[in-house]
C-alpha positions as CSV (number, residue, x, y, z in Angstrom):
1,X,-4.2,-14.1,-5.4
2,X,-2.4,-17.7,-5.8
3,X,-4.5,-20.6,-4.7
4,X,-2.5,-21.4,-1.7
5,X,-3.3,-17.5,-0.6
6,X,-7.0,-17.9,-0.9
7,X,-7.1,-21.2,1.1
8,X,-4.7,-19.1,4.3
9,X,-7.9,-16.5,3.8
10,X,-10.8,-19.8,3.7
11,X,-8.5,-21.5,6.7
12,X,-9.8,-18.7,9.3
13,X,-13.3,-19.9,9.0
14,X,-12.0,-24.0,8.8
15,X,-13.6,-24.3,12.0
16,X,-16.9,-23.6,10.9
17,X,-16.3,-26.3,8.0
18,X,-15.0,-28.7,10.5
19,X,-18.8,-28.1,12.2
20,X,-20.9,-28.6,9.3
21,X,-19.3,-30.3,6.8
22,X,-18.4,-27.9,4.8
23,X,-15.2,-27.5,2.5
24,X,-11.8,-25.9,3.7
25,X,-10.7,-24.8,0.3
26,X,-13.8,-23.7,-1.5
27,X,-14.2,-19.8,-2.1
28,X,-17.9,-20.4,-1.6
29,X,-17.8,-22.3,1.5
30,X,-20.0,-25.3,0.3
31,X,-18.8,-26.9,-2.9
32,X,-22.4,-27.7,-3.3
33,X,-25.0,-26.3,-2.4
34,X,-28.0,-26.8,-0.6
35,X,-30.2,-23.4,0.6
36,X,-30.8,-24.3,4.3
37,X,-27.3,-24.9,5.0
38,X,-26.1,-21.0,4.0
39,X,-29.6,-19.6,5.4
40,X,-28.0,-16.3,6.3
41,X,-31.7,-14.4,7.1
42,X,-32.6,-17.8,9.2
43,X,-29.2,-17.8,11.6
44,X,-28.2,-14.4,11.1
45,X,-31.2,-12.4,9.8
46,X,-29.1,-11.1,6.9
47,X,-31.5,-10.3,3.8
48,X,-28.8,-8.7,1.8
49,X,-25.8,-7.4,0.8
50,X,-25.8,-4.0,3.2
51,X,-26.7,-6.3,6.1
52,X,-24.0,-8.5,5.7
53,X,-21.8,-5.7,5.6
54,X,-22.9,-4.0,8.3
55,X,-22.4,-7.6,10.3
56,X,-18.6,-7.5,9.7
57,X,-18.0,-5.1,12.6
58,X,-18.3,-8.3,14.8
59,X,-14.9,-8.6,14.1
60,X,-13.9,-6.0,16.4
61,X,-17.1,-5.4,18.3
62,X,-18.1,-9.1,18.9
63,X,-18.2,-11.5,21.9
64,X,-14.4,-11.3,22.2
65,X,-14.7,-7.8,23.7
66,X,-16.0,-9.0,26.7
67,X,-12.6,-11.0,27.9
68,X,-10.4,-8.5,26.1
69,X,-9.5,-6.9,29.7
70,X,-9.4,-10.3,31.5
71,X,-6.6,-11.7,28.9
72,X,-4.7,-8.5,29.4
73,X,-4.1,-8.8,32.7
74,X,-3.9,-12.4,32.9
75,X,-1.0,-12.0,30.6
76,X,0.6,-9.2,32.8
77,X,-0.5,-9.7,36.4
78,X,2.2,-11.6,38.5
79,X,0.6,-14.5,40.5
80,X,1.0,-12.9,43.9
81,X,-0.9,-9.9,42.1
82,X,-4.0,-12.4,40.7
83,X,-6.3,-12.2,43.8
84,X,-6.2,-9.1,43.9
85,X,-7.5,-8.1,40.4
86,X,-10.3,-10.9,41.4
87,X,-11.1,-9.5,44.3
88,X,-12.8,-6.4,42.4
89,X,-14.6,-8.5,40.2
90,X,-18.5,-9.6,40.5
91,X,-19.0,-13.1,40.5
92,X,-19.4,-13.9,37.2
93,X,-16.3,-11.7,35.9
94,X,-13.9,-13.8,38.0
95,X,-15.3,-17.0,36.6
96,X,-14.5,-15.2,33.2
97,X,-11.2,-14.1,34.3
98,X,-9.9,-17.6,36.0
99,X,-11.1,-18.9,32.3
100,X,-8.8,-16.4,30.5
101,X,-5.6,-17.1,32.9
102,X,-6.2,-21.2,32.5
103,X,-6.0,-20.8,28.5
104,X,-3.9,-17.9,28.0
105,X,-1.0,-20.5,27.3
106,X,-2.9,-22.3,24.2
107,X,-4.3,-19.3,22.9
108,X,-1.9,-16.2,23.8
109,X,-3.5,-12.5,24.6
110,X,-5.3,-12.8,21.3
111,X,-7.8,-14.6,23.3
112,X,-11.0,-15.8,21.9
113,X,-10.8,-12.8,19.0
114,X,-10.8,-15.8,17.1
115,X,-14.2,-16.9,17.3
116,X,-15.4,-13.5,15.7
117,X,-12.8,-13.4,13.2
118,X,-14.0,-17.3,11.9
119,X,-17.3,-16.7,12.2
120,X,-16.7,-13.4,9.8
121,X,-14.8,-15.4,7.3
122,X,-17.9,-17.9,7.2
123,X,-20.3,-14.9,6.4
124,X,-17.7,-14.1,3.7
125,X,-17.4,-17.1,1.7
126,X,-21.6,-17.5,2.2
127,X,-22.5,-13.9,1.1
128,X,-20.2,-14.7,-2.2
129,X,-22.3,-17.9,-2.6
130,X,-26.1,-15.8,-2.2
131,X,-24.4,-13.2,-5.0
132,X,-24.4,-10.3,-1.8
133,X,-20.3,-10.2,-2.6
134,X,-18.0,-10.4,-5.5
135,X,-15.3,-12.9,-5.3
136,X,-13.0,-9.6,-5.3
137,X,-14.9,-8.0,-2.8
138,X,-14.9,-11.1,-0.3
139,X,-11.4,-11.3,-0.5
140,X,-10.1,-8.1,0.0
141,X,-12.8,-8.6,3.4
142,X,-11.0,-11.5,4.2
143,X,-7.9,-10.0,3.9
144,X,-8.9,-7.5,6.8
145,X,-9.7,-10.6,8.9
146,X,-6.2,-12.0,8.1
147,X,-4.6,-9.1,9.2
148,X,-6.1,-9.2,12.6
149,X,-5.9,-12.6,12.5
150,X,-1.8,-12.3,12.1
151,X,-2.1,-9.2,14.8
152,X,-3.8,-11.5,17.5
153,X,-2.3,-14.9,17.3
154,X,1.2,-16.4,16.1
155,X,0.2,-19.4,15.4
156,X,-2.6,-21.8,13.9
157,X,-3.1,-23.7,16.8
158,X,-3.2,-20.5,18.8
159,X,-5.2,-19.3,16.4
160,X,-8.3,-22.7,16.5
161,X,-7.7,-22.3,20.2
162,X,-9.0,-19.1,20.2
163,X,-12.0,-20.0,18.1
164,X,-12.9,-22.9,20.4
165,X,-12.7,-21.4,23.9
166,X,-14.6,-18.5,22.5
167,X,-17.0,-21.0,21.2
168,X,-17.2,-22.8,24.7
169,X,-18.0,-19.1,26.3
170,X,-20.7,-18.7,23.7
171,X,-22.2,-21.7,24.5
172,X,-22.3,-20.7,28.0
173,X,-23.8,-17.2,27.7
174,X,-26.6,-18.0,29.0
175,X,-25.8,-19.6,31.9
176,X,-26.5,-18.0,35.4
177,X,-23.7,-17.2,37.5
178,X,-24.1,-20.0,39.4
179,X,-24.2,-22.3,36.6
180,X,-21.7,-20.7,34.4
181,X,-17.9,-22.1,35.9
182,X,-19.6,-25.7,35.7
183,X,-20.9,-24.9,32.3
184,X,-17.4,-23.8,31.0
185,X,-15.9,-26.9,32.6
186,X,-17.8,-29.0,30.3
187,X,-17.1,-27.7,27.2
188,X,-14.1,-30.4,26.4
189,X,-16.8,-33.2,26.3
190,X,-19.7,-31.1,24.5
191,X,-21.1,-32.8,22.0
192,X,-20.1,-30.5,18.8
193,X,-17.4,-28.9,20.2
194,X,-15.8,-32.8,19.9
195,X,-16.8,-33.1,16.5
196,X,-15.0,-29.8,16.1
197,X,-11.9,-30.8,17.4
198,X,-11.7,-34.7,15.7
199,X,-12.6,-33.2,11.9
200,X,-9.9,-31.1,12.4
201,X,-7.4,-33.8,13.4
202,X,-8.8,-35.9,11.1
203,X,-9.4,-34.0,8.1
204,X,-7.7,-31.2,8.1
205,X,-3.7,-32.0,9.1
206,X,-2.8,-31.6,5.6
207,X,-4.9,-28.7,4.7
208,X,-2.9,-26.7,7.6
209,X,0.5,-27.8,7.2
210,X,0.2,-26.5,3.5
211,X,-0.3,-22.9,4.6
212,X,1.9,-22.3,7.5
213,X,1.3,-19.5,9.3
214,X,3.5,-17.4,8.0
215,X,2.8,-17.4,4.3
216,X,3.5,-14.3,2.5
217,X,-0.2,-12.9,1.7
218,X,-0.2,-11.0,-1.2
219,X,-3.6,-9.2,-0.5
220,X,-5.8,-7.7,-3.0
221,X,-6.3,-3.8,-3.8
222,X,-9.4,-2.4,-2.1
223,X,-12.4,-2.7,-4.9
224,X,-13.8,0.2,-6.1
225,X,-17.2,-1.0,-5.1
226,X,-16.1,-1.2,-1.1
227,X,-15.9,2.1,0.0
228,X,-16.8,3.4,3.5
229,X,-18.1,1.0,6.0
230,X,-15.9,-1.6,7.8
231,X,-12.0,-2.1,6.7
């Protein structure tokens, strides 16, 4: 793959980099490297290679699953049609569904798929760096992810919209259902989420506008040592 390729592929885990640091156009995440900050069996409890693969399935499996339906019919459902679909919800689902109809226009019906997908490519570029992948094998992986990616979202900025109001939900998993619509109302002003959002503005303008969305992706062959498992 060309250069400009590989950073597209790095670019759906540039939130993660944003967070922590890290660099948007190295293969390995960190251009340096420093064990605590890729401690895969510490944040993930991936020991090795088979676990991380077994991991990727978050991609389609992951937290997004849980507002799939509520961005469906946010996108469908006419206004006069909206309480209805509310009234069958239990408390905490129309919280969850109010959320998905107030950012369905910044992030599209992709929804928060976005946060899974990043949060994948991260794994990606840190397995290569702890020797679990190839570079071959991590992107070909990536490629999958960019291929959802491009199925989901039109757009970068839907596309880091989707990875920060799925990041907001995560934050507030653990919230009680009494707690959780204030909790997702302060996610613009949390702490990292801000640091987030201003590296990105800062740092990463140029990064983006060198691989528009659209770039022709001329994805690797599937590597003989990758069959079976997730694709």
């Amino acid at each position: 793959m060309e250069e400009i390729e590989q950073h597209w592929l790095y670019a759906l885990s540039a939130p993660m980099a944003a967070l922590n640091g890290a660099s948007y156009t190295a293969a390995t995440y960190f251009e340096t490297y420093d064990e605590d900050e890729t401690d895969l069996k510490k944040w993930w409890g991936i020991n090795n290679r088979q676990e991380l693969l077994n991991m990727l399935s978050m991609a389609d499996t992951g937290h997004a699953l849980e507002l799939k339906d509520a961005y469906w019919q946010a996108a469908r459902c006419l206004p006069s049609e909206w309480p209805q679909v509310l009234e069958a919800l239990t408390p905490r689902k129309r919280i969850q569904y109010e959320f998905a109809r107030r950012t369905l226009a910044d992030c599209g019906q992709g929804g928060v798929r976005a946060w899974d997908l990043g949060r994948m490519g991260y794994l990606l570029r840190a397995g290569l760096r702890k020797g679990y992948l190839s570079i071959a094998e991590s992107h070909w992986l990536q490629g999958r992810l960019a291929l959802r990616a491009r199925h989901y979202y039109n757009s970068w900025d839907r596309y880091l919209a989707g990875y920060l109001f799925g990041k907001a939900l995560w934050n507030c998993s653990s919230a009680s259902d009494e707690e959780l619509a204030q909790c997702l109302e302060r996610q613009g002003s949390e702490h990292w989420n801000r640091c987030i959002m201003m590296n990105l503005s800062q740092d990463a303008l140029g990064f983006f506008a060198s691989i528009p969305w659209e770039l022709p992706l001329n994805l690797p062959e599937r590597p003989d040592t990758l069959q079976g498992g997730w694709s």
